[in-house]
C-alpha positions as CSV (number, residue, x, y, z in Angstrom):
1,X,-32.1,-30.5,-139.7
2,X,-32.7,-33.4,-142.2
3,X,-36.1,-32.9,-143.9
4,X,-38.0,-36.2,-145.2
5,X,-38.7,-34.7,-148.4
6,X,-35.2,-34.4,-149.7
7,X,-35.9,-33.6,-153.5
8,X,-38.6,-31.9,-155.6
9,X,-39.0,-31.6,-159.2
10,X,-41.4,-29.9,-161.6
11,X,-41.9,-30.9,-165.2
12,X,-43.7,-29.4,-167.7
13,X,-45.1,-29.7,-171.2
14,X,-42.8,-28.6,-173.6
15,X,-43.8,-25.8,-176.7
16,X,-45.8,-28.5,-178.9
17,X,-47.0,-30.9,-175.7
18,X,-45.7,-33.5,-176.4
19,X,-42.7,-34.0,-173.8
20,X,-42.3,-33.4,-170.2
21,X,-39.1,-31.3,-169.7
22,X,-37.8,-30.2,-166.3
23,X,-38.9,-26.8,-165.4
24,X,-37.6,-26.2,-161.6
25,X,-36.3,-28.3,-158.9
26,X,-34.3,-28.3,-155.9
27,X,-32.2,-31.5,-155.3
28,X,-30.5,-30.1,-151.7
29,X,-27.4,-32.8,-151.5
30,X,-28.6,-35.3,-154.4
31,X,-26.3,-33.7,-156.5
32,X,-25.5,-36.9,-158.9
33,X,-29.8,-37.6,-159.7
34,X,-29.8,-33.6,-160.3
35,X,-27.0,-33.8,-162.7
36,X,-28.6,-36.6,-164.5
37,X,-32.2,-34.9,-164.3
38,X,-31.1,-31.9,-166.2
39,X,-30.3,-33.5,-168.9
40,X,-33.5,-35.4,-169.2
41,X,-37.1,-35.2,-170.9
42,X,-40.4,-37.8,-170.7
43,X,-42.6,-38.5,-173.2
44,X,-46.4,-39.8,-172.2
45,X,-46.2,-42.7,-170.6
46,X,-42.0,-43.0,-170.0
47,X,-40.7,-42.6,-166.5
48,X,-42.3,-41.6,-162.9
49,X,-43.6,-38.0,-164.2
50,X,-44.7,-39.9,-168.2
51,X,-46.3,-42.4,-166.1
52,X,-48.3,-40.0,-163.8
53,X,-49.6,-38.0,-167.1
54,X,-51.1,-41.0,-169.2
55,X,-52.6,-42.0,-165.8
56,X,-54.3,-38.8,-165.3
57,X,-53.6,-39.2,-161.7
58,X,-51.2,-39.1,-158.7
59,X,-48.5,-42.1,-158.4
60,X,-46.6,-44.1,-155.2
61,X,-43.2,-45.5,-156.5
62,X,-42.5,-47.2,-153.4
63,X,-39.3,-49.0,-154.9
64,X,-37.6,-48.0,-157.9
65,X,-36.6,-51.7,-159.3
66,X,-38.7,-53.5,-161.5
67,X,-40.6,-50.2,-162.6
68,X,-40.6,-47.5,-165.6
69,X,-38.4,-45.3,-163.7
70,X,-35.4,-44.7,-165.8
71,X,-32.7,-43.2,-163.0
72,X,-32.6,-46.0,-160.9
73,X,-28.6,-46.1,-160.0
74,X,-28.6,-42.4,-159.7
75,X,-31.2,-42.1,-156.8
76,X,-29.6,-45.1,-154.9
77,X,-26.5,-43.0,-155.1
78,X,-27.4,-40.2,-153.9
79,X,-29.9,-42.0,-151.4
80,X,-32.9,-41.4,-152.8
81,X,-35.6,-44.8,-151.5
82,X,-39.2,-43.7,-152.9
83,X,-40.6,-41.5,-155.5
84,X,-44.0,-39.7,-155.7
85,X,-45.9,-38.5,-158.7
86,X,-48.4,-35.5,-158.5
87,X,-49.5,-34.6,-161.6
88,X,-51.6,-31.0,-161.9
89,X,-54.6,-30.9,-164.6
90,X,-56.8,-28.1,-165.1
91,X,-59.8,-30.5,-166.8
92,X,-57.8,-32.7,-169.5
93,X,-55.2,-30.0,-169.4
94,X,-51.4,-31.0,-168.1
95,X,-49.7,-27.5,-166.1
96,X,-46.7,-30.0,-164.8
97,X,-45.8,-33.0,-163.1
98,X,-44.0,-32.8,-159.6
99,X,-41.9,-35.2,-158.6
100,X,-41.0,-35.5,-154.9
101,X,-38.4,-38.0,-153.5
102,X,-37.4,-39.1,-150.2
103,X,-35.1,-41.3,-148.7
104,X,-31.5,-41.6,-146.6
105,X,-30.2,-38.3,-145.5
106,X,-26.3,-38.3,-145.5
107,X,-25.1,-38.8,-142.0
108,X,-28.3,-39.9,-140.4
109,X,-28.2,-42.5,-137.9
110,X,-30.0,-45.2,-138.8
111,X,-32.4,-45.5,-136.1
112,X,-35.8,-46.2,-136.7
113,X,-37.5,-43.1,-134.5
114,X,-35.7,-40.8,-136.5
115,X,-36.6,-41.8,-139.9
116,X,-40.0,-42.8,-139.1
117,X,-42.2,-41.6,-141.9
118,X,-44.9,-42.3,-144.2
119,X,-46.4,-41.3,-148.0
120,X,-50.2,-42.1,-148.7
121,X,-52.3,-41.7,-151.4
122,X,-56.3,-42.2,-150.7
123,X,-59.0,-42.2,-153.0
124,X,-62.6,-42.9,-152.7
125,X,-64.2,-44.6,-155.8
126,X,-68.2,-44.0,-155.4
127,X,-68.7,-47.1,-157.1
128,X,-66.6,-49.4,-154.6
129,X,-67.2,-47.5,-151.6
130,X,-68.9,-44.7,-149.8
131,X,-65.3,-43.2,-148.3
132,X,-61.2,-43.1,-148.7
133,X,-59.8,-46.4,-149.2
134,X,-55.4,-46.2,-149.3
135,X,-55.0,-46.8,-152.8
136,X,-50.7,-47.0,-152.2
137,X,-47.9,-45.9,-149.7
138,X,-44.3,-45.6,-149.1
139,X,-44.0,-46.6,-144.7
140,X,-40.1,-47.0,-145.0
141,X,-39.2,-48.1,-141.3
142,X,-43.1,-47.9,-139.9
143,X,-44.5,-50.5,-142.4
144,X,-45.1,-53.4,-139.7
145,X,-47.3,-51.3,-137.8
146,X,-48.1,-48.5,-139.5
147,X,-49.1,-49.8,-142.7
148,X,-51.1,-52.4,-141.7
149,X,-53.2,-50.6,-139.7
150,X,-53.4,-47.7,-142.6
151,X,-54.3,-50.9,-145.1
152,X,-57.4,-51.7,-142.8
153,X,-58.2,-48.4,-142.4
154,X,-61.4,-46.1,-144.7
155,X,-62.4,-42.2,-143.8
156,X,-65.8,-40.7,-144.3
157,X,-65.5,-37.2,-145.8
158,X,-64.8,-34.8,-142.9
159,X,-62.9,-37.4,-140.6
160,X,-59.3,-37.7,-140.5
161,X,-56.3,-36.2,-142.3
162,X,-57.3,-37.7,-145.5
163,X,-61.2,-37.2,-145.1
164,X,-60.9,-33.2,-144.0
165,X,-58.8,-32.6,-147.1
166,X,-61.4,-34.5,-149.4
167,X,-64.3,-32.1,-147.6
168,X,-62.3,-28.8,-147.4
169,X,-60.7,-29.2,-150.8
170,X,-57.7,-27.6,-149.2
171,X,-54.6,-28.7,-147.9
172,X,-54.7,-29.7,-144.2
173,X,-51.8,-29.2,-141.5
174,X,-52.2,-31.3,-137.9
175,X,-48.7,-30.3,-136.2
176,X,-49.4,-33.2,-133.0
177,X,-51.5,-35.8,-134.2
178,X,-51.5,-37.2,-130.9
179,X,-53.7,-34.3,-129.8
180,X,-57.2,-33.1,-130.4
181,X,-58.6,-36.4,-131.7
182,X,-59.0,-35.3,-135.2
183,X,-56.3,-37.8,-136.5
184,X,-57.8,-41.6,-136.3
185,X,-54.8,-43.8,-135.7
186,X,-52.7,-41.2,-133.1
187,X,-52.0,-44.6,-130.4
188,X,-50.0,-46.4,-134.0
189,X,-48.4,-43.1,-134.9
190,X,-47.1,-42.5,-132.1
191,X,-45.9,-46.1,-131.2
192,X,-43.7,-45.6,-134.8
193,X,-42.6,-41.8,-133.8
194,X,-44.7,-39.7,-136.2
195,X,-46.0,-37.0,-135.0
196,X,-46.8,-34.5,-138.0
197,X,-49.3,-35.1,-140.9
198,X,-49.7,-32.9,-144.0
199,X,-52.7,-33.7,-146.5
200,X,-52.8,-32.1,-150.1
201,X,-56.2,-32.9,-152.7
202,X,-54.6,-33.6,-155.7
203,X,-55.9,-33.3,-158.9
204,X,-56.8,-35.6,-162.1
205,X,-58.3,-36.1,-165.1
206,X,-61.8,-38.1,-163.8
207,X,-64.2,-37.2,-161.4
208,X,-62.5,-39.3,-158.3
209,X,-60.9,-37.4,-155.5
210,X,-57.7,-38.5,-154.7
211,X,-55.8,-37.2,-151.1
212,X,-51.7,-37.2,-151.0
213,X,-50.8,-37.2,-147.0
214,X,-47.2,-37.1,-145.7
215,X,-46.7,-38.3,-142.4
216,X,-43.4,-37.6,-140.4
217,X,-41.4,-37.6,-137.5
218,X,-40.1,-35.3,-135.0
219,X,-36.3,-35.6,-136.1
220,X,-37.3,-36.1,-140.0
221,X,-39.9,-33.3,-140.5
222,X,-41.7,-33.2,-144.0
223,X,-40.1,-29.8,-144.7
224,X,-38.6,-27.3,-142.5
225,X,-41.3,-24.8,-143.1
226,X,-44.9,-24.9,-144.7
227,X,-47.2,-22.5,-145.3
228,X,-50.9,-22.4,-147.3
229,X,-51.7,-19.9,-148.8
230,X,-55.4,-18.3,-150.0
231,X,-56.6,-16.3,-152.3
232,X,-58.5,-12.7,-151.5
233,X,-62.1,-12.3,-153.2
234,X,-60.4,-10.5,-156.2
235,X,-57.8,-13.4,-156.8
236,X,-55.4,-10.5,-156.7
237,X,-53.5,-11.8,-153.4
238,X,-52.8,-14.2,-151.7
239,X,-53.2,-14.1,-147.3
240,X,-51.5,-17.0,-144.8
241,X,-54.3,-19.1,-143.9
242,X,-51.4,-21.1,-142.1
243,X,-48.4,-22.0,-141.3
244,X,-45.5,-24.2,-139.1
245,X,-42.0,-24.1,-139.3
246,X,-39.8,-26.3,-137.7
247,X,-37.5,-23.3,-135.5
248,X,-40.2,-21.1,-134.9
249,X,-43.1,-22.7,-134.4
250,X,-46.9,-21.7,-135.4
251,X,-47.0,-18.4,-138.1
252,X,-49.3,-15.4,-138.0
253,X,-51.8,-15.8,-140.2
254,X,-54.2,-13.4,-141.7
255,X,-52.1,-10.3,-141.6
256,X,-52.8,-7.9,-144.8
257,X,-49.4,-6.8,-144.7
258,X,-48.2,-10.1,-145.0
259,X,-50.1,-10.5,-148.5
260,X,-48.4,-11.8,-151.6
261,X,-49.2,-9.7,-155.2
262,X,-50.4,-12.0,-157.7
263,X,-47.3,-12.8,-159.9
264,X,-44.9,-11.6,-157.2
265,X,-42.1,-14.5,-156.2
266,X,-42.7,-18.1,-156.7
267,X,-46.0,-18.4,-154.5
268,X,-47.3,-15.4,-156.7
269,X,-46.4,-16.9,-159.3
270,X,-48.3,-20.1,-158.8
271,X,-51.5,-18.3,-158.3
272,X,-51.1,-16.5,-161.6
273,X,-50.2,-19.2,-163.6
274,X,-51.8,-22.7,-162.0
275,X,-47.8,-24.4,-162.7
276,X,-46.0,-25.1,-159.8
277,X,-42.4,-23.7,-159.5
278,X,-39.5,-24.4,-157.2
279,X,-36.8,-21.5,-156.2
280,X,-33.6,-23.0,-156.1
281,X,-31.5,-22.4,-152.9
282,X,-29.2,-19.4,-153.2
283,X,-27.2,-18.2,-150.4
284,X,-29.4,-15.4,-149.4
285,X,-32.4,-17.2,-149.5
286,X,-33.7,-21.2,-148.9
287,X,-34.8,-24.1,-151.2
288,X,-39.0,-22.7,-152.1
289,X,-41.8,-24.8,-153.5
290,X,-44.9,-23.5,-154.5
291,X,-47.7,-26.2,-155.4
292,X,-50.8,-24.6,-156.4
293,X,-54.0,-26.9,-156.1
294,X,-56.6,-26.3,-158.4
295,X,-60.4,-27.6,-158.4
296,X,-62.5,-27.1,-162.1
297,X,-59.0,-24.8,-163.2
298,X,-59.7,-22.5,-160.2
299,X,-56.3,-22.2,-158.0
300,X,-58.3,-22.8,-154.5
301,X,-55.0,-22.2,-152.5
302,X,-50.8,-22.3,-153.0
303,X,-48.6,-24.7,-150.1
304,X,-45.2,-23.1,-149.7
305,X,-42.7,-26.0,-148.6
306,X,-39.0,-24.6,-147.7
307,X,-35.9,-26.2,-146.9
């Protein structure tokens, strides 16, 4: 199964703040971009994850050329289209910055259904408008369609993909958005074959919300497995609020058995620390990300992505 997110990285401040170096990652079968990653570190300002810090805010590097991002020929290599900045804050405070890339998958045929997919980061600016304007986007093979509509398109809080993750503050799953009505342009999704939508608040330095939302097809899921993750009152555990994987369809969610110790594994981890952290792929176990998202330095939940 060929995921659309095909890389993830984490960088974080070094001892004395004052460079980015690569803390985790998982690179699957970009094997050239991780070997010249490793060997890498960003000041403020330099390259995707530089860039995203001096910003304060999440990044769309729809194309690589004619940009600060520094490993160009690499990610064309290995496949790699589109790069995505998320930086995490805790106020002025810099925990990491994740990287995520997606592109080509080795083997893929290249036929539009199957690599039908979309990145979008919204924002709503009080002083410009009352909801979620699309402040930039990757649409790969949907952008005729998709992105025009998407361009033309604003959510109050509470409506859509992008507006239910401003309201809840949580990251939101809709695993048909054909169905139920909640996502607002189902008839152009499903004219461009996406049928999944995932939608993470990220955070920043100012007071403007800003809403990442992955959209993806049924042959190019986002990630094979996703899961979010909430914290009990005593911040000691964490309990499934849900889940989807690609094999197995809808998770339990809820279960007390099922809870994760604060500081046990990666997603434990994550809630202890606020920092993000990717397990690497072993042969026992698969590719883990744990994203934390944090509102006023409070981790509010933890998305596990596996692939």
């Amino acid at each position: 199964m060929n995921t659309f997110i095909r890389v993830v990285e984490v960088w974080v401040p070094d001892a004395d703040g004052s460079l980015l170096v690569l803390g985790s990652a998982h690179y699957g079968t970009a094997t050239r971009f991780g070997m010249q990653s490793r060997e890498m570190c960003f000041g403020r300002g330099e390259g995707l994850p530089g860039a995203a810090w001096e910003a304060g805010r999440p990044i769309v590097l729809n194309k690589f050329e004619g940009s600060a991002f520094r490993r160009t020929a690499a990610a064309h290599a290995d496949g790699l289209i589109c790069g995505i900045a998320m930086p995490v804050f805790s106020g002025q405070t810099l925990h990491a910055v994740v990287l995520i890339f997606c592109g080509d998958n080795p083997g893929m045929a290249q036929v539009a259904d199957q690599q039908a997919g979309a990145i979008e980061l919204w924002c709503n600016q009080p002083s410009i408008s009352k909801d979620m304007l699309l402040a930039d986007g990757y649409y790969g093979a949907t952008s005729n369609v998709f992105e025009f509509i998407a361009r033309r398109t604003a959510f109050r809080k509470g409506t859509g993909l992008p507006g239910l993750a401003w309201e809840s503050g949580l990251p939101v799953f809709m695993e048909d958005l054909g169905k139920g009505g909640r996502f607002l342009r189902a008839d152009s999704a499903l004219k461009v074959g996406i049928n999944r939508g995932f939608a993470i608040p990220c955070s920043s330095v100012g007071d403007e919300p800003w809403v990442m939302a992955f959209l993806s097809a049924l042959a190019t899921p986002i990630v094979r497995r996703f899961e979010t993750w909430l914290p009990d009152e005593s911040g000691s555990h964490l309990l499934r609020r849900e889940g989807f994987c690609e094999t197995e369809g809808a998770l339990d969610t809820g279960r007390w058995e099922d809870r994760i110790e604060r500081g046990q594994g990666p997603l434990g981890q994550a809630l202890a620390t606020g920092v993000p952290i990717v397990r690497e792929a072993t042969p026992a176990l698969p590719a883990l990300v744990a994203l934390p998202v944090l509102q006023a330095g409070q981790v509010m939940a933890v998305v596990g992505w596996t692939f």
